[in-house]
N, CA, C and O atoms as CSV, one atom per row, in Angstrom:
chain,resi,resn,atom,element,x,y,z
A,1,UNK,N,N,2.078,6.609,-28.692
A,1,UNK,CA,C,1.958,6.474,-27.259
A,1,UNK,C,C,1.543,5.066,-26.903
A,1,UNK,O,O,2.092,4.383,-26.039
A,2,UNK,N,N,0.440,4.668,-27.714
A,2,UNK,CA,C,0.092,3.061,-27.376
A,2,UNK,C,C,1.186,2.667,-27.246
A,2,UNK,O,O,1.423,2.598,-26.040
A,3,UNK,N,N,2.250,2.273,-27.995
A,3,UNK,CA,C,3.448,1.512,-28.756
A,3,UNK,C,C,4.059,1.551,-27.025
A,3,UNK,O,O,4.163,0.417,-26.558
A,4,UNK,N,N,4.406,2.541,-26.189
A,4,UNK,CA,C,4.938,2.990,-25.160
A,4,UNK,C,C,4.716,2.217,-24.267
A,4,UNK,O,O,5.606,1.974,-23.452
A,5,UNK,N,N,3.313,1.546,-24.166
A,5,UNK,CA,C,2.913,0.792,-23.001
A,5,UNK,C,C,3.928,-0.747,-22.950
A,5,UNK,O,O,4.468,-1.258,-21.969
A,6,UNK,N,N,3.925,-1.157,-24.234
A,6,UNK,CA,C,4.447,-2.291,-24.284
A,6,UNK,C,C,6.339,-2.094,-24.054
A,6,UNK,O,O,7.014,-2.834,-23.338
A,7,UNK,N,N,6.752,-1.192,-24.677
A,7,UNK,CA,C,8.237,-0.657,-24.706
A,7,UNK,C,C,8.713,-0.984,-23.028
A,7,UNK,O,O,9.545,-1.799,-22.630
A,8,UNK,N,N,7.527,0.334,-21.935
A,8,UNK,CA,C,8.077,1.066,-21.141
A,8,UNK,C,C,7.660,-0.349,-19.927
A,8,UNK,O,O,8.362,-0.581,-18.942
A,9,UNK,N,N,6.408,-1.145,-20.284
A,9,UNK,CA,C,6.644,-1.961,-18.660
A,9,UNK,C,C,6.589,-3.144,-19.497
A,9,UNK,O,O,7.781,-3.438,-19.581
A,10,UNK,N,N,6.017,-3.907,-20.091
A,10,UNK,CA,C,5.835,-4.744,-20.493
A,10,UNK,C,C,7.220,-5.326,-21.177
A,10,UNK,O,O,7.749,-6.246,-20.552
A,11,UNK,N,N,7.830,-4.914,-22.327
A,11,UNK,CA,C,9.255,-5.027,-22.712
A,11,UNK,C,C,10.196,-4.835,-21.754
A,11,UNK,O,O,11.315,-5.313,-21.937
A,12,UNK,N,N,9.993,-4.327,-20.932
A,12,UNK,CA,C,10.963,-4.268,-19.750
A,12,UNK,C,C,11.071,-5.212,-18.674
A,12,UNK,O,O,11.615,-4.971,-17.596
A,13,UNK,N,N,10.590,-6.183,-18.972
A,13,UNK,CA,C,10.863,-7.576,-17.704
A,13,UNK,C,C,9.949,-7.265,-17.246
A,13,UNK,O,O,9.091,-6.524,-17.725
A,14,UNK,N,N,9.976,-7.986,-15.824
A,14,UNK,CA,C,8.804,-8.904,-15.161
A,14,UNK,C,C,9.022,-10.140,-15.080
A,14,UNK,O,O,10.113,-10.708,-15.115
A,15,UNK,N,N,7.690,-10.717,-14.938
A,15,UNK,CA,C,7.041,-12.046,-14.759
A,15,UNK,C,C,7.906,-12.499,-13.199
A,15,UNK,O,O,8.227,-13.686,-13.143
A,16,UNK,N,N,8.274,-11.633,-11.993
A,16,UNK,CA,C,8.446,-12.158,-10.661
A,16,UNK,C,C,7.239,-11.889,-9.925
A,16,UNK,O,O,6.790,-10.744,-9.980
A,17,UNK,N,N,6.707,-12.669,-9.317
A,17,UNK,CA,C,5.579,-12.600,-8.455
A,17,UNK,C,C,5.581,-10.971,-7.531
A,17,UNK,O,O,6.455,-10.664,-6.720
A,18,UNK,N,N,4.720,-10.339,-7.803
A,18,UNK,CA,C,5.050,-9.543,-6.802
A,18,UNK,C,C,4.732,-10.313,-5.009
A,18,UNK,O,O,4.174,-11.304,-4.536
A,19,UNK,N,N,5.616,-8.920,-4.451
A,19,UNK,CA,C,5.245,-8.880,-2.897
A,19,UNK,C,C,3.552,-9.335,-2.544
A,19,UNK,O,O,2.689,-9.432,-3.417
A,20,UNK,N,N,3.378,-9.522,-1.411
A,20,UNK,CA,C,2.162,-9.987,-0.913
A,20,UNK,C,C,1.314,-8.355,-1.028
A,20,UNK,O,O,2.049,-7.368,-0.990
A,21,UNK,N,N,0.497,-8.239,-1.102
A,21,UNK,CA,C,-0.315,-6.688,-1.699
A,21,UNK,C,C,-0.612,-6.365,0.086
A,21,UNK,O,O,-0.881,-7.188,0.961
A,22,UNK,N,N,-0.440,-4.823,0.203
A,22,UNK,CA,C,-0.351,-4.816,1.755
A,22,UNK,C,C,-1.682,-3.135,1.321
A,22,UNK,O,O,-1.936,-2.590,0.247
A,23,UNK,N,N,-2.068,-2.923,2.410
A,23,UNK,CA,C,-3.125,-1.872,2.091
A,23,UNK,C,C,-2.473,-0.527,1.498
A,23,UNK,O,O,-1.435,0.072,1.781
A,24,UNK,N,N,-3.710,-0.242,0.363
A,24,UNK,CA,C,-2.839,1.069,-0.311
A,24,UNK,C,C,-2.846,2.455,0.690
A,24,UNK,O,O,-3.726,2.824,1.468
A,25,UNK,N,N,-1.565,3.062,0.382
A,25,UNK,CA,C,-1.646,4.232,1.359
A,25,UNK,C,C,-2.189,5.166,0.600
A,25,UNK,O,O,-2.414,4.945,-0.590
A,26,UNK,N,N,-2.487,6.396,1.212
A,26,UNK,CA,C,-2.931,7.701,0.289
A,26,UNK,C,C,-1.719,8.062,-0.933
A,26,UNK,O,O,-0.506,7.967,-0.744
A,27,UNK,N,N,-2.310,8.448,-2.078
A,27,UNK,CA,C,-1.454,9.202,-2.977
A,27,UNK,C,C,-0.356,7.781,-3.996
A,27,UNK,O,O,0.636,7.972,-4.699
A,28,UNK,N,N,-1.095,6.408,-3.654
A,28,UNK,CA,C,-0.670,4.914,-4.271
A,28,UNK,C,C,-2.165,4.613,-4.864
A,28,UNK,O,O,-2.560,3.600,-4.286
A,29,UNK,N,N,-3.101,5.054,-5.732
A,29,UNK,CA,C,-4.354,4.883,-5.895
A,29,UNK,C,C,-3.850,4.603,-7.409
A,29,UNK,O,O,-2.836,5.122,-7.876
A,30,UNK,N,N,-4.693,3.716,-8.108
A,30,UNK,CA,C,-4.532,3.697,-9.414
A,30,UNK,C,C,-4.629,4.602,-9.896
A,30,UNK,O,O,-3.957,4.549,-10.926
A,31,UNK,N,N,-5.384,6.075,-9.731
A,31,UNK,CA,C,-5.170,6.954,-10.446
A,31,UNK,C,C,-4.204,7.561,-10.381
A,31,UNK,O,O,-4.141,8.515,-11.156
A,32,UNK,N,N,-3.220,7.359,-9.615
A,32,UNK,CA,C,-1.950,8.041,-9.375
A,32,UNK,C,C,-0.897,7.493,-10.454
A,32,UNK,O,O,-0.252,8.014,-11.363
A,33,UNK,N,N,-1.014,6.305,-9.973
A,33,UNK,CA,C,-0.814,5.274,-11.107
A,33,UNK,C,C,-0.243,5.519,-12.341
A,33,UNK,O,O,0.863,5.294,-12.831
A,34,UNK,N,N,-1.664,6.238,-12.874
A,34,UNK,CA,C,-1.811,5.967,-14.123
A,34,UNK,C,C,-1.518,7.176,-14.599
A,34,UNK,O,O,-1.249,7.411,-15.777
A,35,UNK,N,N,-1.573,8.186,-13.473
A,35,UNK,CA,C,-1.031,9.754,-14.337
A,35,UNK,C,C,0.493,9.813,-13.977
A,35,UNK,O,O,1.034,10.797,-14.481
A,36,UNK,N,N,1.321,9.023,-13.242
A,36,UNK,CA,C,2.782,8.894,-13.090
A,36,UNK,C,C,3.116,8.098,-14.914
A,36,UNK,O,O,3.825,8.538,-15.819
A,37,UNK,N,N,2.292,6.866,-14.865
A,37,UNK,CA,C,2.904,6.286,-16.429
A,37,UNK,C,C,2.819,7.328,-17.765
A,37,UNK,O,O,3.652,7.666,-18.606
A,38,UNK,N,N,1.438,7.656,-17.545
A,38,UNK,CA,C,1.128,8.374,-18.775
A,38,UNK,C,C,1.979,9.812,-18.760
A,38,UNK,O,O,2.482,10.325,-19.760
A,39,UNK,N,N,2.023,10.312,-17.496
A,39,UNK,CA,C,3.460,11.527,-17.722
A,39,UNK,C,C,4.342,10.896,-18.208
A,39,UNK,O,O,4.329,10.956,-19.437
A,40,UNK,N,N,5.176,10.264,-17.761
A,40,UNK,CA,C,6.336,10.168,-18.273
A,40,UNK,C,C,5.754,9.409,-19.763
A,40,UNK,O,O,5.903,10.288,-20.612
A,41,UNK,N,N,5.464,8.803,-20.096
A,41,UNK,CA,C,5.594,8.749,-21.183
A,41,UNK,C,C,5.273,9.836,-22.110
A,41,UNK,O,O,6.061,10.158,-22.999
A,42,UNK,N,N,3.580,10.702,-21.846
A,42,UNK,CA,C,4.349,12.254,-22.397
A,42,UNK,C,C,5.193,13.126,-22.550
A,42,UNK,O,O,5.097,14.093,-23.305
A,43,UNK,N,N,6.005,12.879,-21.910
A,43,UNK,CA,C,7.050,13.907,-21.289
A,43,UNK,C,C,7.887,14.125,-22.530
A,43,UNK,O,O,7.910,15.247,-23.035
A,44,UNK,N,N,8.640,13.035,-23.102
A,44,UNK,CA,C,9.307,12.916,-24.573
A,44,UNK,C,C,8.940,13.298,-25.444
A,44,UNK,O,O,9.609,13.535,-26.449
A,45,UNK,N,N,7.875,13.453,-25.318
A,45,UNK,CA,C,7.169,13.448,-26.855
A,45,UNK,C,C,6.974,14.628,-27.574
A,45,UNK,O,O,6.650,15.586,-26.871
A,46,UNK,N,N,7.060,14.805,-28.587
A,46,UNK,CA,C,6.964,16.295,-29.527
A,46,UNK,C,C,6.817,15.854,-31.094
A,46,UNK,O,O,7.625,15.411,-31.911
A,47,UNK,N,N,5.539,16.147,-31.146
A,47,UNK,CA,C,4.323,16.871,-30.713
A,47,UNK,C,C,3.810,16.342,-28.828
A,47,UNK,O,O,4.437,15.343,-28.474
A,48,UNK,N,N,3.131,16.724,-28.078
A,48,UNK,CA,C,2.194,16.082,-27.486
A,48,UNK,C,C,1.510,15.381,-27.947
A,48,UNK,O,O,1.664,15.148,-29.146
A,49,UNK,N,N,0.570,14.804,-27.301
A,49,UNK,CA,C,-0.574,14.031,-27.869
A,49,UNK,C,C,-1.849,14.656,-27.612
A,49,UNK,O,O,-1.809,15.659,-26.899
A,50,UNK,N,N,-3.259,14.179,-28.152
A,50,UNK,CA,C,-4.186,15.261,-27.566
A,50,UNK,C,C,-4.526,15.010,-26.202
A,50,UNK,O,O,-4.555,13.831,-25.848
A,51,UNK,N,N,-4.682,15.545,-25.705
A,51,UNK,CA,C,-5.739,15.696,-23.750
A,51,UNK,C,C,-6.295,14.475,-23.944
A,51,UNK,O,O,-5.933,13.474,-23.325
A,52,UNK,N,N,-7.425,14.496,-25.024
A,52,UNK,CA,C,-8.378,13.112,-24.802
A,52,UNK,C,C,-7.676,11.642,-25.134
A,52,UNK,O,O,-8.253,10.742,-24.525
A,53,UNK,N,N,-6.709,11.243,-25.849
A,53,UNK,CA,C,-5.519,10.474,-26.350
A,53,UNK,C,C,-5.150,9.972,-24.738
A,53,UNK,O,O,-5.414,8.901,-24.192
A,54,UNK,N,N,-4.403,11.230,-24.182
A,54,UNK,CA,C,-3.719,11.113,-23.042
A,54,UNK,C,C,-4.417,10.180,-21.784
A,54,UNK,O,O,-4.070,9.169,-21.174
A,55,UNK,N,N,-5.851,11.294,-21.736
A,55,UNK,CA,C,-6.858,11.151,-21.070
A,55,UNK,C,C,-7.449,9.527,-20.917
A,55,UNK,O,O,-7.606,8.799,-19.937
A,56,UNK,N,N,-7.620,9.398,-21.965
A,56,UNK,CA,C,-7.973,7.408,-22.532
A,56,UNK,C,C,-6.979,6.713,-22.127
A,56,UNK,O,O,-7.377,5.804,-21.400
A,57,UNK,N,N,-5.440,6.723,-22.312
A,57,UNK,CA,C,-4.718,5.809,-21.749
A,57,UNK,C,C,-4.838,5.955,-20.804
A,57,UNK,O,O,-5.006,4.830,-20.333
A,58,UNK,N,N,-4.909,7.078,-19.591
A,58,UNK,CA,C,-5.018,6.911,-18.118
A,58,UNK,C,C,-5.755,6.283,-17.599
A,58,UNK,O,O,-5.619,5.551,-16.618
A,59,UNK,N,N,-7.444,6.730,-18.800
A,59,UNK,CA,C,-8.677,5.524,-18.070
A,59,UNK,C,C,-8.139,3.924,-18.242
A,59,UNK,O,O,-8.423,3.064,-17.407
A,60,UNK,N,N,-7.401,3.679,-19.330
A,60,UNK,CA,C,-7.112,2.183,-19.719
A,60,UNK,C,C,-6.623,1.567,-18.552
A,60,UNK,O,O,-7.195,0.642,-17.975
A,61,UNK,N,N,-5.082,2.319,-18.050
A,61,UNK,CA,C,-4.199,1.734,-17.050
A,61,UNK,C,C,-4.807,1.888,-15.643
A,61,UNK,O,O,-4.286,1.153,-14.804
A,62,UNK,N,N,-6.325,3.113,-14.977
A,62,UNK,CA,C,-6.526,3.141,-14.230
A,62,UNK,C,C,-7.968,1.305,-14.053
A,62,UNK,O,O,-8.391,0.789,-13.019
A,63,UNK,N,N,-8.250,0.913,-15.522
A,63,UNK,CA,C,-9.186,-0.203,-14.945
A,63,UNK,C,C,-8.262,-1.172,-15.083
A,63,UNK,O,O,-8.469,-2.114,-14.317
A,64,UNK,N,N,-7.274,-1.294,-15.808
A,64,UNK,CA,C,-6.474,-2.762,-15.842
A,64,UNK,C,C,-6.266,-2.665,-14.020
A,64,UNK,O,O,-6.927,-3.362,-13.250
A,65,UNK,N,N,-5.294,-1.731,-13.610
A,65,UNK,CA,C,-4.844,-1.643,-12.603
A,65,UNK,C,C,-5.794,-2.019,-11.202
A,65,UNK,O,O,-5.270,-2.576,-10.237
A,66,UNK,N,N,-7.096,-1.683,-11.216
A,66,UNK,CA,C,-8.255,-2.183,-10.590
A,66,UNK,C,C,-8.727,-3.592,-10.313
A,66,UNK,O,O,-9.087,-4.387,-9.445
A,67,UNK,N,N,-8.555,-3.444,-11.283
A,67,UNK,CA,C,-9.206,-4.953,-11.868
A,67,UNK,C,C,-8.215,-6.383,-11.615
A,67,UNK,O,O,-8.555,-7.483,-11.180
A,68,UNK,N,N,-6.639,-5.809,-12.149
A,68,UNK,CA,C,-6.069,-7.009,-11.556
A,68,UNK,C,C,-5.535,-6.618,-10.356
A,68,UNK,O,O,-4.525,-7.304,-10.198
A,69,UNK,N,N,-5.661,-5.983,-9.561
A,69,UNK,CA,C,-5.331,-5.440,-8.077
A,69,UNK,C,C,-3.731,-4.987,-7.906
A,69,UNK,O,O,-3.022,-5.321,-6.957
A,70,UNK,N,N,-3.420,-4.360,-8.753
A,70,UNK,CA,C,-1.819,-3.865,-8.670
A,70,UNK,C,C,-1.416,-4.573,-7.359
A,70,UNK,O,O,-2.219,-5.302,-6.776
A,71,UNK,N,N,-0.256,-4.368,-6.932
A,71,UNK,CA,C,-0.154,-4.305,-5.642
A,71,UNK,C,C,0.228,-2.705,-4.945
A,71,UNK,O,O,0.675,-1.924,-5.785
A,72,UNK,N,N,0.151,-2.363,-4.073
A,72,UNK,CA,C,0.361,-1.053,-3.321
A,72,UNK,C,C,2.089,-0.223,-3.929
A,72,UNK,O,O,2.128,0.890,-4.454
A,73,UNK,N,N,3.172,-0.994,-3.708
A,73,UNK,CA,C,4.781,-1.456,-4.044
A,73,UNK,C,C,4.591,-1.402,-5.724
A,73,UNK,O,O,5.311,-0.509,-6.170
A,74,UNK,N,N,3.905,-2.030,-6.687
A,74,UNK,CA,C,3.870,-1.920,-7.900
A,74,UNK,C,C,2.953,-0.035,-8.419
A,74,UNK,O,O,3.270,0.517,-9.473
A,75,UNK,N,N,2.010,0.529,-7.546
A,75,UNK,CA,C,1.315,1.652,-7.821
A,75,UNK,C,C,2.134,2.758,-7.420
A,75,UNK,O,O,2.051,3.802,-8.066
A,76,UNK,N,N,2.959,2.668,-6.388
A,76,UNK,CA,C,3.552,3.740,-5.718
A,76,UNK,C,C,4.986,3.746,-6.732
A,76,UNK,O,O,5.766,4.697,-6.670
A,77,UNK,N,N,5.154,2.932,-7.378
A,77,UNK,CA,C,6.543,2.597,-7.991
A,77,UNK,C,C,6.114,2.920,-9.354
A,77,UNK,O,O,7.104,3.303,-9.977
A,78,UNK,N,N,4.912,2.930,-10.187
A,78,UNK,CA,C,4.760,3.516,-11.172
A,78,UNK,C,C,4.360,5.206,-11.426
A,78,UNK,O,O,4.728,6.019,-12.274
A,79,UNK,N,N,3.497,5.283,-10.343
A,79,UNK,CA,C,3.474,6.896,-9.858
A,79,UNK,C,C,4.616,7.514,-9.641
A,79,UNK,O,O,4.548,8.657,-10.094
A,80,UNK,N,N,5.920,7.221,-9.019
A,80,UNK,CA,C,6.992,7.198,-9.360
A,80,UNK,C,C,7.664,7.592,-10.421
A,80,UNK,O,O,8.228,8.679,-10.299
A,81,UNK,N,N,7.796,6.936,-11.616
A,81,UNK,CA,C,8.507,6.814,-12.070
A,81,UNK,C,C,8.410,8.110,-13.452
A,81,UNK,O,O,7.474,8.702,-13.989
A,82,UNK,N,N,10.229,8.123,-13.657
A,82,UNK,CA,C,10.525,9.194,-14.552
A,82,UNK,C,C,11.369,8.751,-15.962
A,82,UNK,O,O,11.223,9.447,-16.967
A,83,UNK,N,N,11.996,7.912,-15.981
A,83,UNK,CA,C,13.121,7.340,-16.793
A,83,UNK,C,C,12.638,5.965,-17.291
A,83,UNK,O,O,11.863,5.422,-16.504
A,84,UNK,N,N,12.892,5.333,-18.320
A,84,UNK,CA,C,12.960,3.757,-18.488
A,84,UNK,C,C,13.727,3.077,-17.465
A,84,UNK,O,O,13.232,1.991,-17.163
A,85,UNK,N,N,14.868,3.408,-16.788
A,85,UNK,CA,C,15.416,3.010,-15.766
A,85,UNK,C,C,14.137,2.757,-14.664
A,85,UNK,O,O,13.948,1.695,-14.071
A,86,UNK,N,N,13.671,3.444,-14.592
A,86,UNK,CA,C,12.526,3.178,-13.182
A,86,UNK,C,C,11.574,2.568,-13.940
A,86,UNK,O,O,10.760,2.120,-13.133
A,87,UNK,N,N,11.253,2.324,-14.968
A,87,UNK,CA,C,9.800,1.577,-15.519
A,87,UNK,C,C,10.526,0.162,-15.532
A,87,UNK,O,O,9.768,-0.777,-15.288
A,88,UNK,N,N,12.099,-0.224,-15.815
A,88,UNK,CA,C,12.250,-1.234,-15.689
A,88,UNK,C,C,11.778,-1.992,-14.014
A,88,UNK,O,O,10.927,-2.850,-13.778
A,89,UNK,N,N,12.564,-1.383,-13.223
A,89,UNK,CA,C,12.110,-1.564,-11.812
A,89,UNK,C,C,10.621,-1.878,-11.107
A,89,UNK,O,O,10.149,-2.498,-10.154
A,90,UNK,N,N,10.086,-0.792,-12.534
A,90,UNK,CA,C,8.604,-0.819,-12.101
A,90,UNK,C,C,7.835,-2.515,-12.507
A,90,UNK,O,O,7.192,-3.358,-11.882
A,91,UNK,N,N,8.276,-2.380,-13.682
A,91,UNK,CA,C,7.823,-3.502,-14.541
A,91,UNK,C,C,8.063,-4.870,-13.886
A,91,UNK,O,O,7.542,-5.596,-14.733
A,92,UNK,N,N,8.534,-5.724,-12.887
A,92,UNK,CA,C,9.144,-6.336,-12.112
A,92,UNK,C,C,8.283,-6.613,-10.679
A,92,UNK,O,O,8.444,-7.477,-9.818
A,93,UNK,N,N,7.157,-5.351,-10.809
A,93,UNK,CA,C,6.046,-5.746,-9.685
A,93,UNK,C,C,5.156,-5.712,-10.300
A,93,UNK,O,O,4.196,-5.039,-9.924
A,94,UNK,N,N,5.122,-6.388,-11.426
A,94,UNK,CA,C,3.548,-6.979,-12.103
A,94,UNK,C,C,3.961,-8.196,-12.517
A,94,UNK,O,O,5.101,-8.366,-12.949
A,95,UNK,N,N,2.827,-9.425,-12.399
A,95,UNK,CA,C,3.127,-10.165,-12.463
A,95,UNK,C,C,2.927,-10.583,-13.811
A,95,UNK,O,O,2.519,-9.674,-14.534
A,96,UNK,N,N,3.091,-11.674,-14.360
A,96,UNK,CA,C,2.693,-11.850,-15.999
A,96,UNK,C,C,1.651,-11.206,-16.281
A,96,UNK,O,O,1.580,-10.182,-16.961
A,97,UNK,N,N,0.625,-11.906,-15.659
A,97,UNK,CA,C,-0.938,-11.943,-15.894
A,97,UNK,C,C,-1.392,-10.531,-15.659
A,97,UNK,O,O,-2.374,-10.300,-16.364
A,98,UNK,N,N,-0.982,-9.348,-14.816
A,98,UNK,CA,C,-1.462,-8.318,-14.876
A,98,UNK,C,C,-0.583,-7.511,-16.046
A,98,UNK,O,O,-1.194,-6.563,-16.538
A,99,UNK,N,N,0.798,-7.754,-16.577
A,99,UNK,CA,C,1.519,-7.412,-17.869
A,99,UNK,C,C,0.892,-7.682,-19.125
A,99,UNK,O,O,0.934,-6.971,-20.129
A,100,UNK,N,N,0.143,-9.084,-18.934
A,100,UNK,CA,C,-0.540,-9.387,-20.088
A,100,UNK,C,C,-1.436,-8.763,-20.515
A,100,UNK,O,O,-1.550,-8.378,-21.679
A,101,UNK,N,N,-2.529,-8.504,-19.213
A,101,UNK,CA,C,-3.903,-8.227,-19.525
A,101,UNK,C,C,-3.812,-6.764,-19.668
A,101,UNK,O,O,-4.641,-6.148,-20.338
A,102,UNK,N,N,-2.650,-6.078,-18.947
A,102,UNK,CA,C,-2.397,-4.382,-19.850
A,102,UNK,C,C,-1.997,-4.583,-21.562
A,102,UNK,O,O,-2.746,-4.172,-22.448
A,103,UNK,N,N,-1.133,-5.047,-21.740
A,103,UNK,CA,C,-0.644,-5.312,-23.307
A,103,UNK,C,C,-2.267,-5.734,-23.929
A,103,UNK,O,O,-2.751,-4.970,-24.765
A,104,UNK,N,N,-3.090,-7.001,-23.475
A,104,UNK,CA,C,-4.278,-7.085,-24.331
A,104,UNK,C,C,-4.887,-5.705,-24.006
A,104,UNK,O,O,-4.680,-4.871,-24.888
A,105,UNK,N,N,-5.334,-5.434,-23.329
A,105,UNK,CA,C,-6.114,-4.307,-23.065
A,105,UNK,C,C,-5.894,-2.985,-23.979
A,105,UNK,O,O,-6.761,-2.182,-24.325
A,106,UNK,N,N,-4.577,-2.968,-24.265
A,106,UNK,CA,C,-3.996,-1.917,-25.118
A,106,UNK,C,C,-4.386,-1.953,-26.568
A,106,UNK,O,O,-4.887,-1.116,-27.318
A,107,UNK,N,N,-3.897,-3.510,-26.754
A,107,UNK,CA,C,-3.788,-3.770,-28.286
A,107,UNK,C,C,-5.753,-3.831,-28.370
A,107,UNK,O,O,-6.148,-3.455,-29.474
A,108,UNK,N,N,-6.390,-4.056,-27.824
A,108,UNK,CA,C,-7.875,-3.906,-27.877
A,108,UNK,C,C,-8.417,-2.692,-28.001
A,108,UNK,O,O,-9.403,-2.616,-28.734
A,109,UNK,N,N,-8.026,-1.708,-27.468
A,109,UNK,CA,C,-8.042,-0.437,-27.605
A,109,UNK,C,C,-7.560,0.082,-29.068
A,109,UNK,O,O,-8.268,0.566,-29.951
A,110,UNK,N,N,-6.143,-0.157,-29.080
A,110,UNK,CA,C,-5.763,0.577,-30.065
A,110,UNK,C,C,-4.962,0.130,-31.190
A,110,UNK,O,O,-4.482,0.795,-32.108
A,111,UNK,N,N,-4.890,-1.377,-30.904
A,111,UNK,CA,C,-4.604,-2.521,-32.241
A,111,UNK,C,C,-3.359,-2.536,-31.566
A,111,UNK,O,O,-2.878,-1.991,-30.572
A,112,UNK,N,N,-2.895,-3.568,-32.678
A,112,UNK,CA,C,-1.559,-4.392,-32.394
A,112,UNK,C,C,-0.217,-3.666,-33.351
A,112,UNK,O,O,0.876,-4.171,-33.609
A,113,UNK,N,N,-0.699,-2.467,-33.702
A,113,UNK,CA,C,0.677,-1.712,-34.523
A,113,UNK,C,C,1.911,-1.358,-33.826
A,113,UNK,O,O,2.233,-0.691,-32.843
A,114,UNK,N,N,2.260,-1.798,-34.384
A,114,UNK,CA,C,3.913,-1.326,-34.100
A,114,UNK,C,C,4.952,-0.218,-34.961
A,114,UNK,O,O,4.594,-0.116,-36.134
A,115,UNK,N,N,5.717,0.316,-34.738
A,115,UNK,CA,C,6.479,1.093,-35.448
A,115,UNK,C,C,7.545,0.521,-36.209
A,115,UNK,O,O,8.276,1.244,-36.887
């Protein structure tokens, strides 16, 4: 699942400035956020992963997302999303620096392995 973060937004483009950040509406909250990414990226998977596994990446992507201030257009667009098709789209309203500091944040968490 780590491996996923980098695949699903990060490997998927970016680095365009997002839009100017406009106030978040209800139901665009980082925690929405972060249980739109982390579904879909469960969604594939078989086995599942455990609850608390799951649970931890959501806390990860809900403080990156805080912290570098998503924009409203980048939260509502990852809550969103179902397919790599839409994570590409998604991936495209973060700017480097908030792509980066999810990828460090990850690999800090859960190392730099790859498959």
């Amino acid at each position: 699942m780590r491996v996923l973060i980098l695949v699903v937004l990060v490997a998927c483009g970016g680095g365009n400035p997002p839009p100017a950040a406009k106030p978040v509406p209800a139901g665009t909250s980082c925690a929405a956020a972060a249980d739109g990414m982390v579904g879909m990226l469960i969604a594939a998977m078989d086995p599942k992963p455990p609850d608390e596994d799951a649970d931890a990446l959501r806390k990860l992507v809900i403080e990156r997302c805080d912290k570098d201030q998503w924009s409203a257009e980048a939260r509502r667009c990852i809550k969103d999303m179902k397919t790599a098709d839409d994570a590409n789209v998604c991936s495209t309203l973060l700017t480097d620096d908030q792509q980066a500091a999810l990828v460090k944040a990850q690999q800090e968490k859960y190392g730099a392995k790859r498959p």
